[in-house]
C-alpha positions in Angstrom: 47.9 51.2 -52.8 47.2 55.1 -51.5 46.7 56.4 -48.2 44.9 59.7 -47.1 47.4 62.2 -45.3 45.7 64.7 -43.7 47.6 68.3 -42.5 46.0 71.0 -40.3 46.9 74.9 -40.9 45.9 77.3 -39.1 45.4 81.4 -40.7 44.2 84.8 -40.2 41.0 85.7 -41.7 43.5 87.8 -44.4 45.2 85.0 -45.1 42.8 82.5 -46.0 42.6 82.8 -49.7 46.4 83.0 -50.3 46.8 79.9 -48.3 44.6 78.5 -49.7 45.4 78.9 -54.0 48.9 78.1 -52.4 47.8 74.6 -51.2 45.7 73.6 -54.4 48.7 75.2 -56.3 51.4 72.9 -55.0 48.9 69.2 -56.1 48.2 65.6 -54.8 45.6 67.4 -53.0 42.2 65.7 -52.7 40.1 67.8 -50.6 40.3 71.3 -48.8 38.3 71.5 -45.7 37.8 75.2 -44.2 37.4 75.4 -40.5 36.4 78.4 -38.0 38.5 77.9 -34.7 36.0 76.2 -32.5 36.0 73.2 -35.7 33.1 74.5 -37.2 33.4 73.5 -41.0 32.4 76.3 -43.5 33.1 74.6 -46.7 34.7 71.6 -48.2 36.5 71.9 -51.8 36.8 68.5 -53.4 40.1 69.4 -55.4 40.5 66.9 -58.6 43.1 67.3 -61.2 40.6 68.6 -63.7 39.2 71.4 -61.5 41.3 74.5 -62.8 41.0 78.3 -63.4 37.6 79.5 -64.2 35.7 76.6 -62.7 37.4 78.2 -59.3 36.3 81.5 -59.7 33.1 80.6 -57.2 35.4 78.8 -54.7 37.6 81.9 -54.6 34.4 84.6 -53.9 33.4 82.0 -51.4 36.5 82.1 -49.5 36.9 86.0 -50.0 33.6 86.1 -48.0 34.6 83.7 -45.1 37.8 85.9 -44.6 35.8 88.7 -44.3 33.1 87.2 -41.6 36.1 85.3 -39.3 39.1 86.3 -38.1 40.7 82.9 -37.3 40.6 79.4 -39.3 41.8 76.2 -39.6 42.7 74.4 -43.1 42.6 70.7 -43.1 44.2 68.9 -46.3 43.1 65.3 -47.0 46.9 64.5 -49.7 46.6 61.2 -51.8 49.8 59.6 -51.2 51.3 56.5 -53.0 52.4 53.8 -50.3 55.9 53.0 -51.7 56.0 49.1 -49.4 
């Protein structure tokens, strides 16, 4: 059985990207959502395991652009985890 974990960050405009190839980097990550700081959602990256490199490329220009527009965000992570009961 799985259950959805979800985790809130919160990053300078500057940061986004970084923080963002960081979490998709480190797995059993399901879905990125991007956030201005009033909760606003700007985008929503479905992450699956065969989403890699070059198929990211537009994801990455699309966050390079947020960055540029906001100054503060918020990065919610829906995780996959096993239930181990």
């Amino acid at each position: 059985m799985c259950e959805e974990k979800k985790n809130e960050f919160k990053v300078k405009g500057e940061e986004l990207l970084k923080k963002v190839k960081e979490i998709i980097h480190q797995g059993n990550v399901r879905r990125i959502i991007i956030k201005d700081e009033n909760g606003k959602t700007y985008l929503e990256i479905p992450v699956t395991v065969g989403v890699v490199g070059v198929l990211l490329v537009p994801v990455w220009a699309a966050i390079g652009a947020l960055a540029a527009v906001a100054s503060n965000f918020k990065i919610e992570i829906i995780n996959k985890e096993s239930d181990s009961k």
